[in-house]
N, C-alpha and C positions, 0 to 999 in steps of 0.2 A: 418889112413890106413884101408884099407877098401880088403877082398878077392875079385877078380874080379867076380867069379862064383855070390858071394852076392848080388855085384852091380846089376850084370845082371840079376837077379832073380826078383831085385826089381824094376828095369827100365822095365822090360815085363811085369811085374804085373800091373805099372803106364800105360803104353805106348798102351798095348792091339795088337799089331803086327798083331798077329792071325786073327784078326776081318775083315783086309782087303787087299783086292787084289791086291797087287803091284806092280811095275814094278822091284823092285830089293827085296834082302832079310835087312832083316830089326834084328838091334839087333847085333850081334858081327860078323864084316865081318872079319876082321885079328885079331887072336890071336898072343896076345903079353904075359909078366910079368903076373904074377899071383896077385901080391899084388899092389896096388892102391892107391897110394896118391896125385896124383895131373894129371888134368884135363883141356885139352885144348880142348874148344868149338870155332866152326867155322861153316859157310855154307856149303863148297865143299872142300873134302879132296883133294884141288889141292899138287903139288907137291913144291908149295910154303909153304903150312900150314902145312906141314908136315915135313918139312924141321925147320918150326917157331916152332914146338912143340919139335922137337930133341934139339933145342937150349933152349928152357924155360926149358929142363929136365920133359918131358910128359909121364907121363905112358899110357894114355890112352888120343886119341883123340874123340870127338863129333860131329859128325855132321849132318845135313841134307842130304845131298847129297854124297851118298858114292862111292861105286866101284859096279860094277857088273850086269850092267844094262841087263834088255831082249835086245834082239836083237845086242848088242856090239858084237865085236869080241873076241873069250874066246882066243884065243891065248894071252901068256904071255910076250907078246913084246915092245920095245921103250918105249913110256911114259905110259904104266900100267907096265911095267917092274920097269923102277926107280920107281914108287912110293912105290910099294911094296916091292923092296929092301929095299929104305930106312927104312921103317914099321917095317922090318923084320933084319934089321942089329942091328936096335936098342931098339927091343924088344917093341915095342910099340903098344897097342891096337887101333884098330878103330872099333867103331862103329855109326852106322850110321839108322834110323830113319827116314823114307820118308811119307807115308801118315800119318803115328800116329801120327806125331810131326804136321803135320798139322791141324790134326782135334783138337788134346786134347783140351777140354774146358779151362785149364786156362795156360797151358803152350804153348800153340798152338801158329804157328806161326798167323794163322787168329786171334786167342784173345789177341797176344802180340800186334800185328798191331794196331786193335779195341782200343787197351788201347792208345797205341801212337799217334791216330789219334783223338779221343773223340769221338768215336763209341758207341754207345749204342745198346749192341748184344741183340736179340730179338725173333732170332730163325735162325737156319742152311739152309746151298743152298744143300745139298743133303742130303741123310738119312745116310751116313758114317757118318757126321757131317764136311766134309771137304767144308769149302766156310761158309759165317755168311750171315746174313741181319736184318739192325738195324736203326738206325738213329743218325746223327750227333751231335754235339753237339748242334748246333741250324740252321735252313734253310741258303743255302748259293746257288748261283750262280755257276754256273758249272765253270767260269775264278776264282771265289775264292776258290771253291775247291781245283782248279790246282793251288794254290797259297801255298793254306795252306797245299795240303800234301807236296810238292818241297820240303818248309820250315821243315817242320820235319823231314822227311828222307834223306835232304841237296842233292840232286839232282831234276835236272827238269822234274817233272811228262808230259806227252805226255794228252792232253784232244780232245779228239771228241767231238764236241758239236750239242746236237741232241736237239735245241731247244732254246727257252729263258726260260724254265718252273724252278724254284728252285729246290732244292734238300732238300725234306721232307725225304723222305726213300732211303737206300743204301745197296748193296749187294757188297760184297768184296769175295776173294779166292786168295791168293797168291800165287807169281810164273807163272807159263804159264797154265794158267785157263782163256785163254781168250775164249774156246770153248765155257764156262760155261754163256755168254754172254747170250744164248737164256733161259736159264732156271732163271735167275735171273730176264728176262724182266716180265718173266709170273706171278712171286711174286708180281709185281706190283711196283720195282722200277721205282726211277726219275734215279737214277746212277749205275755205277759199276766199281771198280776197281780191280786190276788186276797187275800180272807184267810186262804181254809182251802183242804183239799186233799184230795180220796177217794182212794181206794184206786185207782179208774179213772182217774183226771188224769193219775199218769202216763204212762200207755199213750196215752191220747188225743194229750198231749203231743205225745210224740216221733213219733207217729204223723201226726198234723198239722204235724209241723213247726216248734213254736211253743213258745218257751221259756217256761215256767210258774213263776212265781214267788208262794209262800204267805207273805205277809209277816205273817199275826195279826190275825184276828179282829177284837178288841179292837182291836187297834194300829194298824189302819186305819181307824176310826170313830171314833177320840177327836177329830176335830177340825170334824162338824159338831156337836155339839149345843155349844161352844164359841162358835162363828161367830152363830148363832144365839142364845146365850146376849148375847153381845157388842153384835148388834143389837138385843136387845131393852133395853138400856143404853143406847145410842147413841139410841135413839126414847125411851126414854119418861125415862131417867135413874134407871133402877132399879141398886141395885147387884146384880152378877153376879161369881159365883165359881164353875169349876170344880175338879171334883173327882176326881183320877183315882184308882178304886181298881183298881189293877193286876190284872191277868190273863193270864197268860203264853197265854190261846188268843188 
């Protein structure tokens, strides 16, 4: 058991919040329980995981993607109403984690991905540290790439193919970083991937020269608030359980 204020002192201290500019707040969005023993980590505090973590008996949810976004609507209505009831009926914390959990170097969702994929990180796509570029485990064709991530994250990766040229070097950013398309051409990637994909990506693509791969939203972020969840087990000896409620984006 672990004080919650504790956790959270030491999860900011790891996490770094402060350092960047977000689109939500980052760190304890519902106060729930004070005392802290067990730990349910997830991607999107839908009104499903939240509903999954009342039933494991959760003190305190994880996740990436929280509540409270700029631009939503602050009224307290319909589906931000029930979640927050739930939250709040049953004393339950959430916190949530959006760029930190991206960048961190080894809990990151970008260097969980890297380790899943046999990525060898080499250096960062922007100066937050949010997005990586490395190189694979060894040269592969852009149809075997789209083979071998499908294969590891068990859904079918989306490929643009902007060429016959191999994939020596790769730039990655998880999530909906497909903007980030132009700044990883100019590193001088063969590739990039990514979770989602506009309508312009692929024209960019092939236009850049740079094979574009949409592996899923989701399916590219299940694995910091995990790493994360884990460390907080490993520090303080809290139990931790993730939760994956599927999402084909």
């Amino acid at each position: 058991m672990v004080d919650r204020d504790e956790l959270m002192q030491a999860l900011n201290a790891e996490l770094e919040p402060e350092r960047f500019r977000d689109y939500c707040p980052n760190g304890l969005q519902v106060e729930g329980r004070r005392e802290i023993r067990r730990i349910v980590s997830g991607v999107t505090a839908s009104l499903a995981l939240v509903e999954a973590a009342v039933e494991t008996g959760a003190d305190l949810i994880l996740v990436h993607h929280g509540y409270f976004w700029k631009g939503e609507p602050q009224e307290v209505t319909g589906m931000k109403r029930e979640r927050l009831r739930q939250l709040l009926a049953h004393d339950i914390n959430l916190v949530a984690y959006h760029l930190p959990l991206d960048a961190h170097p080894a809990l990151g969702n970008n260097t969980q991905l890297a380790g899943r994929l046999g990525f060898a990180i080499d250096g960062v796509l922007r100066e937050d540290g949010v997005g990586q570029i490395g190189t694979p485990a060894r040269p592969l064709s852009a149809p075997d790439m789209q083979a071998h991530i499908s294969n590891v994250l068990g859904r079918e990766a989306l490929c643009v193919e902007a060429g016959d040229h191999p994939i020596r070097r790769i730039a990655w950013c998880t999530g909906g970083a497909q903007s980030l398309l132009t700044e990883a051409a100019a590193l001088g990637v063969d590739a990039y991937v990514s979770g989602e994909i506009s309508e312009q990506t692929t024209h960019e693509a092939r236009e850049l020269g740079v094979h574009y791969f949409a592996a899923g939203h989701h399916a590219t972020e299940r694995y910091g608030a995990q790493a994360l969840g884990q460390w907080c087990r490993e520090r303080f000896g809290l139990e931790h359980e993730f939760i994956e409620i599927d999402n084909p984006a």
